[in-house]
Residue, then its C-alpha position, 0 to 999 in steps of 0.5 A: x536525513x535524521x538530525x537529531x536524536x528523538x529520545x534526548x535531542x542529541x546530534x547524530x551520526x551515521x555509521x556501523x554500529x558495534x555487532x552490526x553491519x549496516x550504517x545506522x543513524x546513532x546518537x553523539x549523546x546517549x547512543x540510541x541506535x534509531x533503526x529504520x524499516x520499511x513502511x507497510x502500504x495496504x490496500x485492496x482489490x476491490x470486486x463487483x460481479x466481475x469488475x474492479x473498483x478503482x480510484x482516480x488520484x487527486x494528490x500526488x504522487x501520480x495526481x489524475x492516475x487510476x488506483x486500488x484503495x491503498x495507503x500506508x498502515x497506521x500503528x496500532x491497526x491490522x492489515x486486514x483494517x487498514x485495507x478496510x480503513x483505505x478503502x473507506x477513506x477513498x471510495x467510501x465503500x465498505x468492501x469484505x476483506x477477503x484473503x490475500x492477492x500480492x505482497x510487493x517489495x519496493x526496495x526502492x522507496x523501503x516500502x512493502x505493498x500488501x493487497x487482498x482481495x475483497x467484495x462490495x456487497x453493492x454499488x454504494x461508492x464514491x470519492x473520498x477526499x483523496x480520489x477525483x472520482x470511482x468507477x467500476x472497470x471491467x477487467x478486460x477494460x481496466x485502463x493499465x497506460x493510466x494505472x498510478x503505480x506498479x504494485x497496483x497492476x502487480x495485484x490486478x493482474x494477480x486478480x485476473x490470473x487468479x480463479x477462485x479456487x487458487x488462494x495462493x498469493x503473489x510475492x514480487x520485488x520491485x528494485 
């Protein structure tokens, strides 16, 4: 919860502002309306001569779950890098970006999840200092009880479903 304004140190109000209807955080003092959007989490698909590269979680939330190589988009940096950068960070695997596989809505967290596909040239991976560890699963093996996150399984399963000639992304919305 916002408490003060970050351009003059103000106290803060919630409410609709004029021409607008939806309550936002507006400042007692200079009236800066400081508006809040969704964050953007990227991440990749990470394949292998027919299998998928996945991240056991060492911090939370869902600490010890399978994962893709995902996490939040930095300022300043472009999807396709920041999947790269996120892969890199937790797999130590530098894969080749390919097109894009999901986007997900998570209005629940104000979050959008975006995923691509990519290929690892070669078996050079391991954990980074997010993961407990980085094996490679065959998809008829991945293991969905233990999946970290629903956006995950969302894109996987647009990886499985997916041949190689249909491009077509999968949008969703989770609640």
């Amino acid at each position: 919860m916002m408490k003060f304004c970050s351009q003059c140190g103000g106290s803060i109000k919630f409410e609709v502002p004029k021409d607008d209807d939806i309550p936002r955080f507006i400042c007692t003092q200079c009236d800066f309306i400081h508006y809040e959007n969704p964050r953007v989490v990227v991440g990749s698909v990470p394949m292998y001569k027919g299998q998928v590269l996945l991240c056991l979680r060492a911090i939370e939330p869902r600490s010890n779950y399978w994962t893709l190589p995902a996490g939040f988009l930095e300022n300043g940096e472009g999807l396709t890098d920041g999947a790269a950068r996120e892969a890199k960070e937790e797999a130590l695997i530098k894969p080749i970006i390919g097109p894009l596989i999901a986007v997900v809505d998570v209005i629940h967290a104000h979050q959008v999840h975006v995923f691509f596909r990519a290929h690892l040239q070669n078996l050079e991976f391991g954990p980074g200092k997010e993961s407990l560890d980085v094996k490679l699963f065959k998809l008829s093996e991945i293991p969905w009880e233990r999946m970290a996150f629903k956006t995950g399984k969302i894109a996987l399963r647009a990886q499985i479903n997916k041949s190689e000639d249909d491009w077509q992304p999968v949008y969703e919305t989770l609640p």
